[in-house]
PyMOL Python script that loads the backbone (N, CA, C, O; Angstrom):
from pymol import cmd

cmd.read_pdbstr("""\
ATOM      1  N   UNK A   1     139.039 -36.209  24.247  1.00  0.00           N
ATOM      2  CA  UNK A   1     140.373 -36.755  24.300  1.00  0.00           C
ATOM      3  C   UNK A   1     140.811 -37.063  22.870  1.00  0.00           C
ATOM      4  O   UNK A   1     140.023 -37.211  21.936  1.00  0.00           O
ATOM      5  N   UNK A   2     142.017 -37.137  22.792  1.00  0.00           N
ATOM      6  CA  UNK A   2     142.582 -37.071  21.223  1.00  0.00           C
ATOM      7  C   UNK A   2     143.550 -38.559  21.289  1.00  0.00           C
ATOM      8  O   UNK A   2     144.310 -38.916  22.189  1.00  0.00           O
ATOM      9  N   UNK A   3     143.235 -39.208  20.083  1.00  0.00           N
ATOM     10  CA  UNK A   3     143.765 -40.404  20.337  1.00  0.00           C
ATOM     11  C   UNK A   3     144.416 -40.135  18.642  1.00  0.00           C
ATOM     12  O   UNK A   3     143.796 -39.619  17.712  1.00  0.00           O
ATOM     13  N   UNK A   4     146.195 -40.800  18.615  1.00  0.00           N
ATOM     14  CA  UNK A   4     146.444 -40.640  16.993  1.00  0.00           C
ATOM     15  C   UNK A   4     147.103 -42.040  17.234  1.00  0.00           C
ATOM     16  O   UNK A   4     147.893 -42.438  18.091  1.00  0.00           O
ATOM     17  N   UNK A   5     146.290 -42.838  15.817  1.00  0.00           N
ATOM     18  CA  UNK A   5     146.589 -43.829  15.295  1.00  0.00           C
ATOM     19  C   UNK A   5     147.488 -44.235  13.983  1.00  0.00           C
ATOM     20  O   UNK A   5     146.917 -44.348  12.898  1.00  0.00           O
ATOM     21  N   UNK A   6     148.789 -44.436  14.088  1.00  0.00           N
ATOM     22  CA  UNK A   6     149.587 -44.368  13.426  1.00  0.00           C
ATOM     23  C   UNK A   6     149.699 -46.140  12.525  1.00  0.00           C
ATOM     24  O   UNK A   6     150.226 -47.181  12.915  1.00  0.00           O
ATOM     25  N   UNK A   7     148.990 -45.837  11.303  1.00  0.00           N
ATOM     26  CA  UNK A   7     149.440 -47.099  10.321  1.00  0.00           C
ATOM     27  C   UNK A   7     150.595 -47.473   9.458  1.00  0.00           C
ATOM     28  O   UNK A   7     150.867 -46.728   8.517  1.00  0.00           O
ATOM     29  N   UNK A   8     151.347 -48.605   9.682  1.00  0.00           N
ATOM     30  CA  UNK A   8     152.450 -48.687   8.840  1.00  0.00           C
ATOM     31  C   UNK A   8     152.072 -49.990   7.992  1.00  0.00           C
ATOM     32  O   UNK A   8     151.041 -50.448   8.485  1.00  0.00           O
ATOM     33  N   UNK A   9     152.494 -50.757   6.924  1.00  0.00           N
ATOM     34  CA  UNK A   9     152.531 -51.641   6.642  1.00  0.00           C
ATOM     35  C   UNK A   9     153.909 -52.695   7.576  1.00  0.00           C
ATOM     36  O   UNK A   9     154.958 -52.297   8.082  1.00  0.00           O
ATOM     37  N   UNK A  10     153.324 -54.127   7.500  1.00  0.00           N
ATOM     38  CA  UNK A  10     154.413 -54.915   8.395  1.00  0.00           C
ATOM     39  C   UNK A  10     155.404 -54.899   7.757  1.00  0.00           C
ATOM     40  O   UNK A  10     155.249 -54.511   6.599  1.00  0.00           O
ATOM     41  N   UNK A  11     157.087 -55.363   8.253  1.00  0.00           N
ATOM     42  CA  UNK A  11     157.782 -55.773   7.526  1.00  0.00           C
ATOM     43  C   UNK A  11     157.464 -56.639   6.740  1.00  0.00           C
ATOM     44  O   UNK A  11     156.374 -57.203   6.823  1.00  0.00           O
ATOM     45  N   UNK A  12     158.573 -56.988   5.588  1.00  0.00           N
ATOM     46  CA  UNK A  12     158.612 -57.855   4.689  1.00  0.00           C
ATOM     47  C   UNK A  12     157.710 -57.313   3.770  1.00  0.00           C
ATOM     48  O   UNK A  12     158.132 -57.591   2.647  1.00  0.00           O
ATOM     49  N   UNK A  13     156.337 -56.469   3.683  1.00  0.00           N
ATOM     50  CA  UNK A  13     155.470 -56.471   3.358  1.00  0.00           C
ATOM     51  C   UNK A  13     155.861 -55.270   1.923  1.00  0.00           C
ATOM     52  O   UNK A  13     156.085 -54.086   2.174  1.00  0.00           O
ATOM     53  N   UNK A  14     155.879 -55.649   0.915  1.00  0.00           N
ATOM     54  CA  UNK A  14     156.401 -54.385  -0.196  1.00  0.00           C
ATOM     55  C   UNK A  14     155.753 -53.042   0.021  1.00  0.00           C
ATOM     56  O   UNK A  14     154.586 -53.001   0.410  1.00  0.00           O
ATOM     57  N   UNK A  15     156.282 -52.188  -0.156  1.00  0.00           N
ATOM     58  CA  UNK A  15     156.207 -50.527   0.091  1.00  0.00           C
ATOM     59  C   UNK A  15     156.584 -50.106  -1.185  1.00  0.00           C
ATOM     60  O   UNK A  15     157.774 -49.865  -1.391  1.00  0.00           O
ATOM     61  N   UNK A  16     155.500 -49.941  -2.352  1.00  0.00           N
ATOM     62  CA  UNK A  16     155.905 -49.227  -3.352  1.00  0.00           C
ATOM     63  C   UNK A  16     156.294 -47.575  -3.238  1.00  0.00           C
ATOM     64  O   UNK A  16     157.238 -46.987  -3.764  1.00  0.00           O
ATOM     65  N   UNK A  17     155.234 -47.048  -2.369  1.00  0.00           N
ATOM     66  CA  UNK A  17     154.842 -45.562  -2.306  1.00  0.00           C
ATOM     67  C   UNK A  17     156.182 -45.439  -1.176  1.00  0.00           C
ATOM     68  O   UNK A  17     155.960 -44.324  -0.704  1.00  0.00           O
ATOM     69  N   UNK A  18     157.113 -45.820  -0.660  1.00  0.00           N
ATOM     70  CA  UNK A  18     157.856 -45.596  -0.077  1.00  0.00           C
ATOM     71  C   UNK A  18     159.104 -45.637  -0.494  1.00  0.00           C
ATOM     72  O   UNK A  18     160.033 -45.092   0.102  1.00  0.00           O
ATOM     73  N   UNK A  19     159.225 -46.380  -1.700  1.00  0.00           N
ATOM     74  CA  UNK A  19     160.042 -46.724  -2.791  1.00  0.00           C
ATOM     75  C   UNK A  19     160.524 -45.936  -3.536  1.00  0.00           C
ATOM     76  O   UNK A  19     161.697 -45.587  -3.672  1.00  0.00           O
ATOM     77  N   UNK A  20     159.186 -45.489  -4.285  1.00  0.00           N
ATOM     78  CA  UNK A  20     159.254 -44.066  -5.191  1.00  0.00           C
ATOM     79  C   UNK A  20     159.564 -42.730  -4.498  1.00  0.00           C
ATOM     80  O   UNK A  20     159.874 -41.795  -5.237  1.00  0.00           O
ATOM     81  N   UNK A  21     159.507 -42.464  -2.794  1.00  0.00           N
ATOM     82  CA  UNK A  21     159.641 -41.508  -2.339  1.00  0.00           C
ATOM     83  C   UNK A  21     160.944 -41.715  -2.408  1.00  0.00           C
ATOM     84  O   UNK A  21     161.443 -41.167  -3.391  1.00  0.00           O
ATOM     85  N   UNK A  22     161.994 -42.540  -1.461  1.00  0.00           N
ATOM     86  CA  UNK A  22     163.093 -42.771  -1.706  1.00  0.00           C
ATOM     87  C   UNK A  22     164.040 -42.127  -2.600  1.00  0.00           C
ATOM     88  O   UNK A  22     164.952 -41.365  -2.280  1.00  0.00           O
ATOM     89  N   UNK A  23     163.583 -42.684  -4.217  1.00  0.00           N
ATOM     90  CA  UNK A  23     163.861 -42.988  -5.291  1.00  0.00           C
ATOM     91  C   UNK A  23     164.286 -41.030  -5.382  1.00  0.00           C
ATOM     92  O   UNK A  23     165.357 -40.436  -5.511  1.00  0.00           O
ATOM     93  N   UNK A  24     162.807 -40.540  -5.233  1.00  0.00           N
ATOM     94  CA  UNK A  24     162.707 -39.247  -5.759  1.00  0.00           C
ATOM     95  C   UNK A  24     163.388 -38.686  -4.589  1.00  0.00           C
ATOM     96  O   UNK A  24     163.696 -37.514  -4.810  1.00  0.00           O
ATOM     97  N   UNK A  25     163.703 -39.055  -3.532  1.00  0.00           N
ATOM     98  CA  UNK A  25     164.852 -38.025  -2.831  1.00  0.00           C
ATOM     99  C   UNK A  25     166.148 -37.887  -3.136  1.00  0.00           C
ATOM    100  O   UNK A  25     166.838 -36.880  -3.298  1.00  0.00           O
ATOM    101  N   UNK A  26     166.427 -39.210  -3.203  1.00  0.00           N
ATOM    102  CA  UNK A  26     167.826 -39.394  -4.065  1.00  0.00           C
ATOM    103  C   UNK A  26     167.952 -38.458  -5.196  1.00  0.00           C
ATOM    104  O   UNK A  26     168.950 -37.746  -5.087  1.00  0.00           O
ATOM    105  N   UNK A  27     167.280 -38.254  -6.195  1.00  0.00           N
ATOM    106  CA  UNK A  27     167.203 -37.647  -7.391  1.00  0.00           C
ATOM    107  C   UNK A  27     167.197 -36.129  -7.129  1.00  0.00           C
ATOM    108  O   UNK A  27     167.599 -35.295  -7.941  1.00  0.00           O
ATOM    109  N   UNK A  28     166.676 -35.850  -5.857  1.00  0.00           N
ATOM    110  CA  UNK A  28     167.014 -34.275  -5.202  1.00  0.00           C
ATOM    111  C   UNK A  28     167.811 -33.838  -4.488  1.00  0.00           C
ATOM    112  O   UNK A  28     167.839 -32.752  -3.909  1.00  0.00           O
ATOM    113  N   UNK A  29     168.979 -35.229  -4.494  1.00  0.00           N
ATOM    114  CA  UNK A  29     170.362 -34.962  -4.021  1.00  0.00           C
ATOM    115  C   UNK A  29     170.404 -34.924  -2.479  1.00  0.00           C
ATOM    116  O   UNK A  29     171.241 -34.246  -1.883  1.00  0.00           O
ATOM    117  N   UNK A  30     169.319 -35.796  -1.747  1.00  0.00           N
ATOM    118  CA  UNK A  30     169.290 -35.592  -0.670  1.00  0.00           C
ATOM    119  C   UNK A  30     170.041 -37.524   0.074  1.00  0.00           C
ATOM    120  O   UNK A  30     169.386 -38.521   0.377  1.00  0.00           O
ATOM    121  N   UNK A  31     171.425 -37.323   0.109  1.00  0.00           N
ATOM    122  CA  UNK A  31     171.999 -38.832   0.080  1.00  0.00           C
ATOM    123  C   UNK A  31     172.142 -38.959   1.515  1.00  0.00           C
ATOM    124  O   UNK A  31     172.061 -38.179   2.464  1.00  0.00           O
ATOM    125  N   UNK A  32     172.487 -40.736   1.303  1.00  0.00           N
ATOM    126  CA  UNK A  32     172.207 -40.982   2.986  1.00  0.00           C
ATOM    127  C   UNK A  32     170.936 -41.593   3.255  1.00  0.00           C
ATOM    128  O   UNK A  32     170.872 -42.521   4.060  1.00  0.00           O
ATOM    129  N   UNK A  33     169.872 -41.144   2.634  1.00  0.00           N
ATOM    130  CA  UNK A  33     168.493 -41.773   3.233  1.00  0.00           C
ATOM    131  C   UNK A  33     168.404 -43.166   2.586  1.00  0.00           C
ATOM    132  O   UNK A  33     168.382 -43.283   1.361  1.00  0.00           O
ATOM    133  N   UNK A  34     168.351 -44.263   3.450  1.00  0.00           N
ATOM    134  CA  UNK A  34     168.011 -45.778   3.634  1.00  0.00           C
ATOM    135  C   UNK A  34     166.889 -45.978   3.346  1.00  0.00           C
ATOM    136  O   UNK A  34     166.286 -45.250   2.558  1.00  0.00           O
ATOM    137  N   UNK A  35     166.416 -46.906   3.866  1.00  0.00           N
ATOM    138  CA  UNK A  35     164.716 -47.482   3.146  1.00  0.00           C
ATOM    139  C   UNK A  35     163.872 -46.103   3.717  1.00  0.00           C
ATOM    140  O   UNK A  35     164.160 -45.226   4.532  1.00  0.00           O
ATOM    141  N   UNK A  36     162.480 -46.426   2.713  1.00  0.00           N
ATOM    142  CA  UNK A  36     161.600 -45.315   2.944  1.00  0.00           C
ATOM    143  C   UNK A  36     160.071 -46.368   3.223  1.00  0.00           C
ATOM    144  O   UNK A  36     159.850 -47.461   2.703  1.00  0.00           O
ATOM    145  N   UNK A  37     159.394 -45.787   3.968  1.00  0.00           N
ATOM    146  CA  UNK A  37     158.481 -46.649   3.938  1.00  0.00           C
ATOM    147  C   UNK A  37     156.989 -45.874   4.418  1.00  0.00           C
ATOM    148  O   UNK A  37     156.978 -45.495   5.589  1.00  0.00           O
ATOM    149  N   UNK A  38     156.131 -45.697   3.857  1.00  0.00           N
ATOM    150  CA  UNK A  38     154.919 -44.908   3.761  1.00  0.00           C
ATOM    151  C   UNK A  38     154.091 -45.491   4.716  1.00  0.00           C
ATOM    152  O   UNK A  38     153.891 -46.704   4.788  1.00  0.00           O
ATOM    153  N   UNK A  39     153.534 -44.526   5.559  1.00  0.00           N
ATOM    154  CA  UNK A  39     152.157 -45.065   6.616  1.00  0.00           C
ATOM    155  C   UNK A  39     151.014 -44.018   6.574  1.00  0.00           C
ATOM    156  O   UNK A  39     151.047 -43.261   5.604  1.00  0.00           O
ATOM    157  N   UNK A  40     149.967 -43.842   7.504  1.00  0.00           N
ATOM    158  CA  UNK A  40     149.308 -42.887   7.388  1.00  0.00           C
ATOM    159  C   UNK A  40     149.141 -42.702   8.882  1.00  0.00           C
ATOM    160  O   UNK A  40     149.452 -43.675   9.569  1.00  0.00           O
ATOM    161  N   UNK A  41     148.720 -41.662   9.473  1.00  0.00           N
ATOM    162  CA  UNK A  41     148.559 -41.397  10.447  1.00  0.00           C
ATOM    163  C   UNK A  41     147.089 -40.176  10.773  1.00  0.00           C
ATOM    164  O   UNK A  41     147.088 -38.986  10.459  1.00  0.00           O
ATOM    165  N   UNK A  42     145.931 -40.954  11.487  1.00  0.00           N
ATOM    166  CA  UNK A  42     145.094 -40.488  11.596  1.00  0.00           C
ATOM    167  C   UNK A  42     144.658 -40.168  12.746  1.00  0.00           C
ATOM    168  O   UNK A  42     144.764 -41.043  13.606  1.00  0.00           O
ATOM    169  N   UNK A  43     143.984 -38.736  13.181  1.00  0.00           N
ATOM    170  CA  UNK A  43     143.669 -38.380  14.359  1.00  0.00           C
ATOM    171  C   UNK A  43     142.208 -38.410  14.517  1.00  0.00           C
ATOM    172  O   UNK A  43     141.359 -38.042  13.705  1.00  0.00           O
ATOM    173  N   UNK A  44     142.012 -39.023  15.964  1.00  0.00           N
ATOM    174  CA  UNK A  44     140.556 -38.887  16.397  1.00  0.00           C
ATOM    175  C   UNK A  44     139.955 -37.944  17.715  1.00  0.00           C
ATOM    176  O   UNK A  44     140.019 -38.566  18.776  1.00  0.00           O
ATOM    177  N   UNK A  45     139.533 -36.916  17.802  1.00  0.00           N
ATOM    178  CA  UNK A  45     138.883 -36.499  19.028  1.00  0.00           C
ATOM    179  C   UNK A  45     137.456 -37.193  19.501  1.00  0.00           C
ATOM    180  O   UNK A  45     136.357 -36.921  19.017  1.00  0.00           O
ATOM    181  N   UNK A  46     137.701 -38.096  20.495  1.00  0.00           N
ATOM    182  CA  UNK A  46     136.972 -38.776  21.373  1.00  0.00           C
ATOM    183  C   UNK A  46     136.234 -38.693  22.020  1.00  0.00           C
ATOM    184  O   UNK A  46     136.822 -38.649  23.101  1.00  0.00           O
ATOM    185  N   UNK A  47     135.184 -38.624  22.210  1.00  0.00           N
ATOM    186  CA  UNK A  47     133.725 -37.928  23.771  1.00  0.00           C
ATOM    187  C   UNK A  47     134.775 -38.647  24.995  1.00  0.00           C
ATOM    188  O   UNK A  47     134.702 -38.146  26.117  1.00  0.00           O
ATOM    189  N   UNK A  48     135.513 -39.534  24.833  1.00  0.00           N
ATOM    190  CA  UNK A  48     136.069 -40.601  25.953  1.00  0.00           C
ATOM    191  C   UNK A  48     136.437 -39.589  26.838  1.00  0.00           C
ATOM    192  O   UNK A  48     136.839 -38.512  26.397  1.00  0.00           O
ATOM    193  N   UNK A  49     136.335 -39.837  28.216  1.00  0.00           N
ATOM    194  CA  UNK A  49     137.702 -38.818  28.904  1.00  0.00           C
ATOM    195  C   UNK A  49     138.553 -39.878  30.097  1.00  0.00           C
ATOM    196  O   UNK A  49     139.332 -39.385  30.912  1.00  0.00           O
ATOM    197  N   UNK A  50     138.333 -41.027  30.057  1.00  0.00           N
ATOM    198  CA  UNK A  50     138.799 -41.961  30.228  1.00  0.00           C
ATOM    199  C   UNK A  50     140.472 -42.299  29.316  1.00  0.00           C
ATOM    200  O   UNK A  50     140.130 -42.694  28.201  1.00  0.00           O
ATOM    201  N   UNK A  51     141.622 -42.287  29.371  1.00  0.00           N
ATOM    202  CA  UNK A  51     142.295 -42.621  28.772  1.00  0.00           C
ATOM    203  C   UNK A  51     142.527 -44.330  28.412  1.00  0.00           C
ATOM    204  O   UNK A  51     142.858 -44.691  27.283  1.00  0.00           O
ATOM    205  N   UNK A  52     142.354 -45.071  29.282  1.00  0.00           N
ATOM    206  CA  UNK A  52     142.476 -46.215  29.012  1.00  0.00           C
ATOM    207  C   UNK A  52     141.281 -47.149  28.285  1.00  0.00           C
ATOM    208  O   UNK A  52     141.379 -48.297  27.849  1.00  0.00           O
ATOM    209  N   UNK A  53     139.925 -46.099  28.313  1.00  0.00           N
ATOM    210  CA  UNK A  53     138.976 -46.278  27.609  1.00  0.00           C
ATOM    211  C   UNK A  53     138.986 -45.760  26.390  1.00  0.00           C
ATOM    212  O   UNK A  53     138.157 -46.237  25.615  1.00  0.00           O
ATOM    213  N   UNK A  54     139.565 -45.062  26.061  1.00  0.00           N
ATOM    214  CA  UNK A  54     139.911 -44.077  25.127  1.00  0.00           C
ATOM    215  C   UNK A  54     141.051 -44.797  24.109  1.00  0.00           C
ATOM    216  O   UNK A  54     140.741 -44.777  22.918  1.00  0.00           O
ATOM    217  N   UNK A  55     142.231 -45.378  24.425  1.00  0.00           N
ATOM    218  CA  UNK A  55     143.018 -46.387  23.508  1.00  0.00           C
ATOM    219  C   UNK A  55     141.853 -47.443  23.475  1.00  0.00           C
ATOM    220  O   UNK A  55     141.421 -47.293  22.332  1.00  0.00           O
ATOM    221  N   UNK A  56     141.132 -48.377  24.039  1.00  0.00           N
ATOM    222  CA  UNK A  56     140.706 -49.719  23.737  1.00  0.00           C
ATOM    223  C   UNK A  56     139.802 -49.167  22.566  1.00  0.00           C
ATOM    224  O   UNK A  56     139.736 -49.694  21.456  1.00  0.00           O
ATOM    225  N   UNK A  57     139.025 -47.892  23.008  1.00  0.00           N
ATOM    226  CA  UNK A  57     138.197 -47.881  21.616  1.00  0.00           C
ATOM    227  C   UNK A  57     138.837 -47.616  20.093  1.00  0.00           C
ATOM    228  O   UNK A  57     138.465 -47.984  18.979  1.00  0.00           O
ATOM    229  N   UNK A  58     140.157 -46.677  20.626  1.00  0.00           N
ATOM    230  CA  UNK A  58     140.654 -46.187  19.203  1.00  0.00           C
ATOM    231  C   UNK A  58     141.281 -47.621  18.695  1.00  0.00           C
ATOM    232  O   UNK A  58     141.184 -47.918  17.504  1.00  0.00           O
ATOM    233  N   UNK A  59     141.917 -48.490  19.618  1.00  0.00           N
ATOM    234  CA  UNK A  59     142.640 -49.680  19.382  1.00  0.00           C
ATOM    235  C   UNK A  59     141.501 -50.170  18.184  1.00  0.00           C
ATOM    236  O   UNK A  59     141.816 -50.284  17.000  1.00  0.00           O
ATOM    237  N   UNK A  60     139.888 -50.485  18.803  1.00  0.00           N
ATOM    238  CA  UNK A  60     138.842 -51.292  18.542  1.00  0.00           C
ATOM    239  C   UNK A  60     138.876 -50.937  16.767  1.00  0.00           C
ATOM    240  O   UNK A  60     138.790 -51.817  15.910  1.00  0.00           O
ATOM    241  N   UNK A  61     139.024 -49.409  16.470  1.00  0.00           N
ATOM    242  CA  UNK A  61     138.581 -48.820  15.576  1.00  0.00           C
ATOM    243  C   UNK A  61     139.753 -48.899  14.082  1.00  0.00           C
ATOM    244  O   UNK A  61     139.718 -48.823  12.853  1.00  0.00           O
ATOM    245  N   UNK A  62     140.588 -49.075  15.057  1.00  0.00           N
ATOM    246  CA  UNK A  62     142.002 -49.836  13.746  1.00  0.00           C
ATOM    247  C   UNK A  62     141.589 -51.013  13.423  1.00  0.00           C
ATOM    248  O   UNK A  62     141.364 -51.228  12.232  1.00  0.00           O
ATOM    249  N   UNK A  63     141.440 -51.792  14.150  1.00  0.00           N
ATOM    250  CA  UNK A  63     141.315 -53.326  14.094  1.00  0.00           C
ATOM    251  C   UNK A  63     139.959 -53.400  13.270  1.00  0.00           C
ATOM    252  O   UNK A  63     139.961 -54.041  12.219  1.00  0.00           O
ATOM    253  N   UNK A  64     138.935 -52.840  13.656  1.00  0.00           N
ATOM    254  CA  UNK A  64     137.931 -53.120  12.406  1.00  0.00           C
ATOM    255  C   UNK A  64     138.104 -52.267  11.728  1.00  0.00           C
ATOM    256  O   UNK A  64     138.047 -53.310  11.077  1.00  0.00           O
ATOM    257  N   UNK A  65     138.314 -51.180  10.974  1.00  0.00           N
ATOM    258  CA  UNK A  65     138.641 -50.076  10.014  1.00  0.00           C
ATOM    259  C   UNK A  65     139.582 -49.351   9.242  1.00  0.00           C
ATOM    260  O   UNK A  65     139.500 -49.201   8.023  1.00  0.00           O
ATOM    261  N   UNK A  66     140.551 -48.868  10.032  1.00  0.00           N
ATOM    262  CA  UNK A  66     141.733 -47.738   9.857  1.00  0.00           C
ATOM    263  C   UNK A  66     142.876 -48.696   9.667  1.00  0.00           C
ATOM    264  O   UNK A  66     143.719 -48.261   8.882  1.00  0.00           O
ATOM    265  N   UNK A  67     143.138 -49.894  10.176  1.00  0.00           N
ATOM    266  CA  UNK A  67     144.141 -50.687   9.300  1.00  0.00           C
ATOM    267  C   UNK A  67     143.670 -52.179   8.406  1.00  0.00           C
ATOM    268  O   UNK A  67     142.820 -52.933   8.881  1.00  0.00           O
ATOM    269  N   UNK A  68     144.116 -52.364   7.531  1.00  0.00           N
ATOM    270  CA  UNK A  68     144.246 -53.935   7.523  1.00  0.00           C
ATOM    271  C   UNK A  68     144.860 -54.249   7.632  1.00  0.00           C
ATOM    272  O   UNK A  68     145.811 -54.040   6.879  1.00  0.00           O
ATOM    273  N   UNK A  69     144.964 -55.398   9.105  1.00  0.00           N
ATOM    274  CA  UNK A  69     145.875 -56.006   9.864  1.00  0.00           C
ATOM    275  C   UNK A  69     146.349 -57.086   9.185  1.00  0.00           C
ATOM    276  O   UNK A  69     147.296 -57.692   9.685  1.00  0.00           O
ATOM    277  N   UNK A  70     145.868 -57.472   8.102  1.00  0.00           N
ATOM    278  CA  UNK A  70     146.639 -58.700   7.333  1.00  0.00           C
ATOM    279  C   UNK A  70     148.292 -57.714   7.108  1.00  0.00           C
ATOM    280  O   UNK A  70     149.399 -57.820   7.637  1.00  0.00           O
ATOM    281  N   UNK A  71     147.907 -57.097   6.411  1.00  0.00           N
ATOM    282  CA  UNK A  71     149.259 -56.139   6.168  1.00  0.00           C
ATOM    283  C   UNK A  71     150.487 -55.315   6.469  1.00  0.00           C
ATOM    284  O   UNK A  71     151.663 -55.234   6.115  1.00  0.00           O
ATOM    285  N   UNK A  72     149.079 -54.371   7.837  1.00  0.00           N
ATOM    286  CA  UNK A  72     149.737 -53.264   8.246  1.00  0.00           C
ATOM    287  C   UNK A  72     149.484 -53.625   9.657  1.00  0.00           C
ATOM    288  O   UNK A  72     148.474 -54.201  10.062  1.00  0.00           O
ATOM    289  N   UNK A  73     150.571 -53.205  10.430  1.00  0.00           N
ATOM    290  CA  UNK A  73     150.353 -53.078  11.877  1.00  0.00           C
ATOM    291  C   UNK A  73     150.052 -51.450  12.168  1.00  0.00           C
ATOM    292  O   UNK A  73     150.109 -50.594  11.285  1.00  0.00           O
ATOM    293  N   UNK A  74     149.724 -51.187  13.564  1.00  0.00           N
ATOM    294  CA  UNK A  74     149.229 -49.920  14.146  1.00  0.00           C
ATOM    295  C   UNK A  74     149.529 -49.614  15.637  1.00  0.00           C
ATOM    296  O   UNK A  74     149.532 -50.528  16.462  1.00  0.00           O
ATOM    297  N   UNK A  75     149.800 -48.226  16.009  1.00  0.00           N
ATOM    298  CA  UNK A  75     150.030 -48.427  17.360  1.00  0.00           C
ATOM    299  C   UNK A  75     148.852 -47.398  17.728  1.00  0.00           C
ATOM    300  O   UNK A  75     147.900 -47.190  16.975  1.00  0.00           O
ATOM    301  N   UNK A  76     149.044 -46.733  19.072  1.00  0.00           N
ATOM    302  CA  UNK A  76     147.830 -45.904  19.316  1.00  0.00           C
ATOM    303  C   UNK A  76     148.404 -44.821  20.283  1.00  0.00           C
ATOM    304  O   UNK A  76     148.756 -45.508  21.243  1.00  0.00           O
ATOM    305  N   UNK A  77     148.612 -43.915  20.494  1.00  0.00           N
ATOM    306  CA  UNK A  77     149.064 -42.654  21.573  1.00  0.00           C
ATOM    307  C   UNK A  77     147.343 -41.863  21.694  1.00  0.00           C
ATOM    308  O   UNK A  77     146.537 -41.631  20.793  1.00  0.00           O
ATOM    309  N   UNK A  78     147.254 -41.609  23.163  1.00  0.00           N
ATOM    310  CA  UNK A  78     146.510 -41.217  23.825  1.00  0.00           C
ATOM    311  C   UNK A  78     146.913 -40.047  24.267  1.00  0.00           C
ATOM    312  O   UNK A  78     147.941 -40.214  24.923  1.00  0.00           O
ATOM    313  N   UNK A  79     146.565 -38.825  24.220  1.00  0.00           N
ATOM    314  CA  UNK A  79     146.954 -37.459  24.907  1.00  0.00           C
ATOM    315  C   UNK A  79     146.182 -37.672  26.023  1.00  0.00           C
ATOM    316  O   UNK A  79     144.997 -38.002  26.051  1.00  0.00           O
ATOM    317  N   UNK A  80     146.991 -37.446  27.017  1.00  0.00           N
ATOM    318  CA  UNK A  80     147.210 -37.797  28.277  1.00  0.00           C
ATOM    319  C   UNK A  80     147.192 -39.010  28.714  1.00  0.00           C
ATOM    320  O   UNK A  80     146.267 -39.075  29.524  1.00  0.00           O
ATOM    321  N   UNK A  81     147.741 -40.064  28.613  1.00  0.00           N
ATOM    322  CA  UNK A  81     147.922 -41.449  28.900  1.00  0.00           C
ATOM    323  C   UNK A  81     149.242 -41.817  28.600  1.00  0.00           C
ATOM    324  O   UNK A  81     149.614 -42.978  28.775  1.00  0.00           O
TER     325      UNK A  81
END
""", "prot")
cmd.dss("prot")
cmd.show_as("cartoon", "prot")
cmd.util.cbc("prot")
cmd.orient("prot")
């Protein structure tokens, strides 16, 4: 099962690397674009075939690893769930 865990930093929280992307779109004449804000997004294939077993672990695996939750929040999508 494939679980993708998507990290953002929280609001309020400064976004340099989202800043400078911004910055450099503007400069490529691409106007209109509002705040920019950088996350990462990582995929896991799972032995799970359980879906609801399958988010608690990927959930488990942000929370100790793939984010720091002081900072960044995370959500979790489950293929097929």
């Amino acid at each position: 099962m494939k679980a993708t865990v998507t990290v953002m930093l929280k609001p309020g929280v400064l976004d340099p690397q989202g800043k400078a992307i911004g910055q450099a779109l503007a400069g490529l004449g691409f106007a209109g674009v509002g705040e920019v804000r950088m996350g990462k997004v990582i995929v896991l294939e799972l032995a799970e075939t359980d879906p609801a077993r399958a988010r608690t672990a990927a959930e488990e695996m942000a929370r100790k690893l793939l984010a720091n939750t002081v900072i960044e929040g995370f959500t979790v999508a489950v293929d097929g769930a």
